[in-house]
N, C-alpha and C positions, 0 to 999 in steps of 0.2 A: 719547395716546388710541389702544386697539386697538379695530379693528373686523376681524370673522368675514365676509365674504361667502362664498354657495355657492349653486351652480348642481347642480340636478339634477332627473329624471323626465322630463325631456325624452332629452336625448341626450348625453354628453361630460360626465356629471357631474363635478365639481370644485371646489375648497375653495379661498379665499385669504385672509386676513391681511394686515394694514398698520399700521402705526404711524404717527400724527400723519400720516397721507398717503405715509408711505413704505412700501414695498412690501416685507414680510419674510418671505414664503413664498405660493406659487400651485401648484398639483398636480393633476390629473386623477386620477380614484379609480381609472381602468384599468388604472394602472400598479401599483399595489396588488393591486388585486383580479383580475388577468391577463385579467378579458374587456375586449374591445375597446370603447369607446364606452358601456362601463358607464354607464346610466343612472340606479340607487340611490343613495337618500342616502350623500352620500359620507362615508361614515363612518371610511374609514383617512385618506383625505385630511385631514378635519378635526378630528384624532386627528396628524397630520403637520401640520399648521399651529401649533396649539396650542403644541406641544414647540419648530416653530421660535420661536416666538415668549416662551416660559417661560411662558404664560399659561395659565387652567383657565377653563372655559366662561365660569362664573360674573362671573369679572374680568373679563370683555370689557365694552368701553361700549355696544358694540354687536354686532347678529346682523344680518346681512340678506340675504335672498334675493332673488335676479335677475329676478324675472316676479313678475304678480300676479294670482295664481289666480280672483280671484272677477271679473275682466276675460274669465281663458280662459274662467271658466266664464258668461260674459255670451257671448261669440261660439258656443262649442259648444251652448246654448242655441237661438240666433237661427236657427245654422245648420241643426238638426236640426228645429227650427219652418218655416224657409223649405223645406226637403226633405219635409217633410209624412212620403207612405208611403213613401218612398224612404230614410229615416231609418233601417232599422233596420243598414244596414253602420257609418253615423258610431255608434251608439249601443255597437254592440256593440265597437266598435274601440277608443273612447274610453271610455267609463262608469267603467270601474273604475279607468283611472289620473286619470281628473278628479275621483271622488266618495271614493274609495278611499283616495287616495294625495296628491293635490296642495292640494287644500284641508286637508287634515289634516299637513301638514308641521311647523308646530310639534310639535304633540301627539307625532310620530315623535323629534323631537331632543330633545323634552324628556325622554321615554321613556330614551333613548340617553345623553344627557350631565345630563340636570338643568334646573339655572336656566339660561334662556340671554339669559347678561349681565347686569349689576346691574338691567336693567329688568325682565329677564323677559321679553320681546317678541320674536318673532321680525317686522322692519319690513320692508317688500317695495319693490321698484324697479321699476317696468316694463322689460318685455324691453327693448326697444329702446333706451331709455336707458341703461339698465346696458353697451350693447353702446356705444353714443355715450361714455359715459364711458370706458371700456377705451381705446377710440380716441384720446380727446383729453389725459386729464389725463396720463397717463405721456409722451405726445407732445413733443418740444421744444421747441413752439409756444406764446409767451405765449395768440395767437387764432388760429385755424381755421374752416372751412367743418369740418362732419363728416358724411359720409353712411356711412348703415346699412344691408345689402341683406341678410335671410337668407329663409327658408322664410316663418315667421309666429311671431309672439310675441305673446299677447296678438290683438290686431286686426290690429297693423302687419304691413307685410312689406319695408317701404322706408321710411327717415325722410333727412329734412334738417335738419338743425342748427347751429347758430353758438353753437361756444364761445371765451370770452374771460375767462383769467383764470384763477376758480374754479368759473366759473359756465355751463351750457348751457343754452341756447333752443331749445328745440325748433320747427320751422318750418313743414316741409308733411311730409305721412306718405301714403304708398298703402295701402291696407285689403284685409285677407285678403276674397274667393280670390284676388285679382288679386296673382300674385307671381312673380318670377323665380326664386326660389329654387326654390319649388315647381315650376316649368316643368322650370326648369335638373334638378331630381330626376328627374323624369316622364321625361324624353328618357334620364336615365343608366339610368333603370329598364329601359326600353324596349330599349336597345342589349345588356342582360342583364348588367348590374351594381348593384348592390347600392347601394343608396339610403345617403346619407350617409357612404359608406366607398369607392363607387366613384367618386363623379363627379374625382376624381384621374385616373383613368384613363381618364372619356371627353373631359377634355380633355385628355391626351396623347396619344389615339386621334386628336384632329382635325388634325394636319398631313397623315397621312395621307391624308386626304382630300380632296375638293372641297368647297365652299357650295353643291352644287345646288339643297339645299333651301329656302335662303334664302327665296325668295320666296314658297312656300308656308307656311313660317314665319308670313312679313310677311302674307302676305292672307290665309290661314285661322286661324291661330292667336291671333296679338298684335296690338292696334291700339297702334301703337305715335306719341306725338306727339314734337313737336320740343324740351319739357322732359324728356325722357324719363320722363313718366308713361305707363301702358299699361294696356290691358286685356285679360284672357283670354278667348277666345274656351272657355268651359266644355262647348261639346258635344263635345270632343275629348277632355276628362276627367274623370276620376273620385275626383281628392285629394280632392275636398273631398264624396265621399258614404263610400265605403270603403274600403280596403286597397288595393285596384287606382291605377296613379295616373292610366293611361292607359284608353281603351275600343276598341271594335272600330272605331269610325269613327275614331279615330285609325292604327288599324294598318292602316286603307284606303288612308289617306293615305300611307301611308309603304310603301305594296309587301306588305303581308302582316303575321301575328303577330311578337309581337316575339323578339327572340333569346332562344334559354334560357341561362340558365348555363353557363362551361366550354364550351360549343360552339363553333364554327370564327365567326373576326368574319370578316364581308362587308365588301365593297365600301360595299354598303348604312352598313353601320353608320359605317363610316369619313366617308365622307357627310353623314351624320346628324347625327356629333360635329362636322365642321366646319363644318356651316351654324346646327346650335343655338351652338355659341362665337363664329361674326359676328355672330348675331343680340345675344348676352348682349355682346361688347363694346360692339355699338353703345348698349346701351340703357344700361350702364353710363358710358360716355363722355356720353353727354350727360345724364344726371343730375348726372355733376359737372360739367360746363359751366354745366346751372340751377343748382347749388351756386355755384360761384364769382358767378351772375350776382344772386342774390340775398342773398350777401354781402359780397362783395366782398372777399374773400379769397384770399390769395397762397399760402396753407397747404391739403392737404388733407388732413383723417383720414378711415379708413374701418375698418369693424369688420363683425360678419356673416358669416356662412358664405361668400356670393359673393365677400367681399373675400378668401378665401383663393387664387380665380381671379387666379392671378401674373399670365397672360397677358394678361387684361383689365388688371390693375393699371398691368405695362408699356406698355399702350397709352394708357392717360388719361396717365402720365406724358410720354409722347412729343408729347400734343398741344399742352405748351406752356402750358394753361389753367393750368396750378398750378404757381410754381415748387417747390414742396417737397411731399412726400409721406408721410404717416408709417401705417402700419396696423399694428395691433394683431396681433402673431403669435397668441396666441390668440384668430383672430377669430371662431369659432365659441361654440359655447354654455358651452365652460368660462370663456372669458373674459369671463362674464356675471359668474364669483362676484369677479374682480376689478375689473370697472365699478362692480357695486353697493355693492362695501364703499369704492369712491373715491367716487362719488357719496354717502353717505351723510356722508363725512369732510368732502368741501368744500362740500355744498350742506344736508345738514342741522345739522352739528356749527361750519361756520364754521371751519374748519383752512384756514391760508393757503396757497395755490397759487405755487409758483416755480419757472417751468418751465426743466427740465437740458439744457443747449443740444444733450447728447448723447443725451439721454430719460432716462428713470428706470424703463425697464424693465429697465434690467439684462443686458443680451443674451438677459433669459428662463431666465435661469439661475438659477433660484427653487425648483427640487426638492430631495430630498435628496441629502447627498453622503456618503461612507465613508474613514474616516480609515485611514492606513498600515496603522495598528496591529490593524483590525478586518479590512482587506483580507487583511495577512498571516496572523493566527489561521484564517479560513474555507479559505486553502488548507492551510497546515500542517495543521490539525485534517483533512482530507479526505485528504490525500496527492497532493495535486493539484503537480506540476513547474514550477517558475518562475522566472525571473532578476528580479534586483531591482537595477537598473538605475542606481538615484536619480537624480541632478541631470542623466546620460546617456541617460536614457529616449527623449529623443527624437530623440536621434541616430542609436539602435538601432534606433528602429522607421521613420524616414525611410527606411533603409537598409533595410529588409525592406519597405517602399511600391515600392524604385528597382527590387527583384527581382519585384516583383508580385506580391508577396504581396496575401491579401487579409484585412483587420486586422478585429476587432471591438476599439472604444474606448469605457471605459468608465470616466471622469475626471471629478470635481469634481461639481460641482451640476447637475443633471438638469434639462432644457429644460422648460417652461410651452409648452403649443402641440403641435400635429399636428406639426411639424418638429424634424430632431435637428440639432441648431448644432454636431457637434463631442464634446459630452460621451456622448449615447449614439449613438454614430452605428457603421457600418461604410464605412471607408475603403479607398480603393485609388488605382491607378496611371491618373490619366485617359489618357495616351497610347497604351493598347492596344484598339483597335478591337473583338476579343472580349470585352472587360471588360463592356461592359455588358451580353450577352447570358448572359455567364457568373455574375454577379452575379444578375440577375433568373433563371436558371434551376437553380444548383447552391447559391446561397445565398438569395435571397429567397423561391425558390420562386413566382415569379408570371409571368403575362406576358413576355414577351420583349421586346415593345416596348416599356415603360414607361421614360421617362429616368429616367436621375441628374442629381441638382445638382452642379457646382463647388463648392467652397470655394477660393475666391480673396483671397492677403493684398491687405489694401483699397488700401493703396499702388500694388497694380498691374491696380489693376478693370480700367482703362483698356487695358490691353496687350494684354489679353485679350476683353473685348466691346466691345458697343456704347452703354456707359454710363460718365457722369463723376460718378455719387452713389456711395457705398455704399450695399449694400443685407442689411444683418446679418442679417434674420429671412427669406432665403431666398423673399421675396413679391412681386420683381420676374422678369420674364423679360426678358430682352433677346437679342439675336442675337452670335452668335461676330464676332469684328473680320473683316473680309471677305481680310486678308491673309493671314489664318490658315482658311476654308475650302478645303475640296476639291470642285471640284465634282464631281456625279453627278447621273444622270437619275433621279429618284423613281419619274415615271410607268412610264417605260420599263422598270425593276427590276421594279414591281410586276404589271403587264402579264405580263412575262416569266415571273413565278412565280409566277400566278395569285392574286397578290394574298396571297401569301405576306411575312410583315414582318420573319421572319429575316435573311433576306439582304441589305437595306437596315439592318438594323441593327446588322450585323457589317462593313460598308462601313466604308471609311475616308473620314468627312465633314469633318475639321479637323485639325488636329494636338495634340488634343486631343477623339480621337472618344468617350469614354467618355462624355462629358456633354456632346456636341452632337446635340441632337435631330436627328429627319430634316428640320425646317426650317433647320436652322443657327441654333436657337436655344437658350437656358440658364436655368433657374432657378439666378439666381446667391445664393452665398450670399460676402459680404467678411467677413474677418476680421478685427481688427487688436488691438495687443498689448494695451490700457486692459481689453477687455471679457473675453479671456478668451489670455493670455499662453501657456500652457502648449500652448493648439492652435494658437495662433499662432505659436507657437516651432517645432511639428511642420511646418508647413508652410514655415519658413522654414528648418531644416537639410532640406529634401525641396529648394526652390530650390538651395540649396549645391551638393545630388547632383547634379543635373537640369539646371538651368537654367531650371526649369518651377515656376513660383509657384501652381501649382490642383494639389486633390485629386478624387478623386471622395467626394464623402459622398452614404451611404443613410442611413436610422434603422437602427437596430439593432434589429431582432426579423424572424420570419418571416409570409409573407402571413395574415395573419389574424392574431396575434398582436398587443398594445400595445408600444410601445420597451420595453426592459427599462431596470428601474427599478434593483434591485441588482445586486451581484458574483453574487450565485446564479445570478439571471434570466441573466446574460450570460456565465455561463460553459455555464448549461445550452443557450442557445441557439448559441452555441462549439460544443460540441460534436456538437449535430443538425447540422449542417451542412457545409461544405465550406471553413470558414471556416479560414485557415491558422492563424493569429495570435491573441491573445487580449490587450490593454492594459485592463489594471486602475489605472490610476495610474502608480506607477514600476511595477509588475510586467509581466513578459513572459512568455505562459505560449505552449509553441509547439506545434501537433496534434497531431505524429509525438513528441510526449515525454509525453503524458498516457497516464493510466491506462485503460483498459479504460471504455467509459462506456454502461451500459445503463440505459435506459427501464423502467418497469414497465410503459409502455402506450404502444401507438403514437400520439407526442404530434400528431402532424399531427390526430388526430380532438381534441384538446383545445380549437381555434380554429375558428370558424365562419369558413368563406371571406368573402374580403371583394368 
């Protein structure tokens, strides 16, 4: 049995595939289509699922999309009825993707591919659920608690759930405008980052900071109770009338207007990000505490935009309430189109569930991948300089990791999810204290302060932090082993340079500074050889060199850019940059040996900043 799911017109559109419940292709259409966060029917994605799978629309048993339109179009209704004359920002904002575009979603795929599937029907899943299933079925938990935190889908904006088996129960749910996600947006907004692409960086904006704002958080903003259900205090904002998220009595509260863009971050904002991230762990912590307490489960899934908050994540993990943890790498809205094509497999078709003690997501490594033979022709055919390495590949490029080089990798099956695991990623040397300011400045082109992940073989999570799980999909944070920090004075650095974050972040904070935040902490990502051997192999001849079992991995592309999907993508983004090295597979292409490499246009304006 194949079923089609796809997520889009929201945000992170995306295509996924399954057989009989097993999982044989997932893809964000951004990676395709080069804009970020593509929101359009994803149509190379589900054009790339089809081919994985040798199937043509028609043959599929089933179609089905992630949300169900005539629900959204039940709230944008109610909403724009309760706002009376205040209606005409939601009206104008929403109209044409609600009446235009999301109700008429068939009508577009069928236009596109034909019949879709022997029924003909395109069948629908509620958000939320589709996000619950992501969560729970690929998980390697027979039963689990499973909680959902994103923006809003449909009504929801928070669900609780008990799945067992094949089967979820959905349990208690919070209802839009009351959301975290949406708060959680509002504040990234405010700080002068970009909604749904920045809150990455307002929570690694918050060590920086203090909690001062906590308690005005707590008393003006969120009534927050002891299940972690909460309410928004709405005089403070504007999500839910028009494009604005926040208003001026919120910028009251907070010292002044909010940050522009590319402008100098404050004190202030540093602040801001670490009192809204206390607030979002506390509220996250004890929603799974009500989770375990109303199921009584030793397991927990989580899925949603907020689940992609590692540092929250690390913190429920820490409290002991759940021995085990599992969240869905694509926990945002692409991995709606693989919830709802599971959910449709075990809950309406009856495909039996038997959960893989290891999961059955596969490391996420569910995109496309490029054979020898097709890698070799695009350079020969171009004139492009390479060593071809084979079975030695990664002994060569350990060896150009130990001189600090700094690599783009571009191997096997392309990651499902915001995070690059390894296949499209840009690696280097964690041990040099300027790597990470050099990376974020000459190659990603972003911020200075933003960390890097580790990639750690899982064998030696242990040696290196403060955790005894593996953690594959890069969505826990935990702290550096404390025998391996260095201390430094934060405050006193920052003081000193006026609140300058350079200089604290070219400090030497561990022995291992490239990917030890200025907390002494790490979104860690474990390796090991079952899930993907070939980077597993990379990081164990770099141990051989070193004696140092972590890399640094980024994604591979540049700020505002999607990871690069082909050898094109990641030769062309090779080449904009400062990147030394270039891994294709076996190939090794090196900077100073390439040809002459010019632009028709200056590509920096091809990506909207993020």
């Amino acid at each position: 049995m194949h079923i089609l799911g796809i997520s889009a017109l929201y945000h992170d559109s995306a295509a996924a595939i399954i057989e009989d419940g097993r999982i044989i292709a997932a893809v964000q259409e951004e990676r395709f289509s080069r804009k970020k966060h593509d929101n359009r029917v994803p149509e190379n994605a589900i054009i790339y699922c089809l081919k994985a799978a040798g199937k043509k629309m028609e043959e599929l048993d089933a179609v089905v999309y992630y949300d169900n339109p005539l629900l959204t179009l039940d709230r944008f209704v109610k909403n724009a009825e309760a706002l009376g004359s205040e209606s005409d920002g939601l009206i104008e904002r929403t109209h044409d993707g609600m009446f235009a575009e999301r109700l008429w979603i068939a009508e577009h795929l069928r236009k596109r591919f034909g019949r879709l599937g022997k029924e003909d029907r395109l069948q629908v899943c509620e958000h939320h659920m589709s996000h619950a299933a992501s969560a729970f079925y690929p998980s390697p938990f027979e039963s689990a608690a499973i909680l959902t935190i994103d923006g809003v889908g449909e009504w929801a904006t928070t669900t609780i759930a008990h799945g067992r088996g094949g089967h979820i129960e959905m349990l208690e749910e919070l209802r839009y405008p009351h959301s975290l996600g949406l708060i959680y947006s509002a504040f990234t907004a405010f700080c002068g980052f970009k909604v749904n692409s920045g809150d990455y960086k307002f929570m690694g904006l918050a060590p920086y900071g203090e909690p001062v704002y906590y308690d005005i958080i707590k008393e003006k903003l969120i009534d927050l109770k002891e299940d972690g259900s909460f309410r928004i205090n709405l005089e403070y904002f504007d999500y839910y009338k028009n494009e604005y998220m926040t208003n001026d009595k919120f910028a009251e509260l907070f010292g002044g207007p909010k940050r522009e863009m590319e402008s100098t971050i404050t004190k202030r904002e540093m602040d801001i990000a670490a009192s809204a991230q206390k607030v979002t762990e506390e509220i996250v912590i004890a929603l799974a505490k009500h989770a375990q307490k109303i199921t009584g489960e030793k397991n927990l899934c989580m899925a949603g935009g907020v689940a992609l908050n590692c540092v929250a994540n690390g913190k429920v993990l820490n409290t002991g309430v759940f021995d085990n943890i599992w969240i869905q790498p694509a926990a945002g809205d692409a991995g709606g189109a693989l919830g709802c094509a599971l959910y449709a497999a075990y809950e309406k078709y009856g495909v039996k569930r038997t959960a893989d003690p290891d999961d059955s997501q596969q490391g996420s490594y569910l995109g496309p991948e490029y054979s020898h033979d097709y890698i070799k022709k695009f350079l020969d055919d171009n004139g492009y300089k390479y060593h071809d390495y084979g079975a030695d590949v990664n002994r060569e490029v350990a060896k150009l990791l130990a001189d600090e080089n700094i690599i783009g990798r571009c191997s096997g099956r392309m990651e499902f999810g915001p995070r690059a695991l390894g296949n499209r990623s840009i690696i280097a040397d964690p041990r040099s204290e300027k790597m990470q300011s050099k990376l974020n400045l000459k190659i990603k082109y972003r911020e200075s302060f933003r960390p890097f992940a580790p990639s750690v073989l899982e064998e030696d999570i242990s040696d290196y932090f403060e955790i005894d799980c593996p953690s594959p999909y890069m969505l826990l944070v935990e702290n550096v082993r404390k025998e391996r920090q260095i201390p430094f004075d934060r405050d006193a650095m920052l003081k000193a340079t006026d609140f300058d974050m350079l200089p604290i972040v070219n400090s030497k904070r561990s022995d291992i500074p490239a990917v030890t935040h200025i907390d002494y902490s790490a979104r860690i990502q474990s390796v090991n050889e079952k899930r993907n051997p070939g980077y597993y192999d990379l990081i164990k001849e770099f141990k051989k060199l070193t004696g140092c079992s972590v890399i640094v991995n980024t994604s591979f592309n540049v700020r505002g850019e999607p990871i690069v999907c082909t050898p094109q993508d990641a030769y062309k983004c090779f080449m904009r940059t400062e990147m030394d090295v270039l891994v294709l597979d076996d190939f090794v292409l090196l900077k100073d040996e390439q040809p002459k490499f010019e632009d028709k246009q200056d590509w920096r304006s091809e990506y909207e900043l993020d």
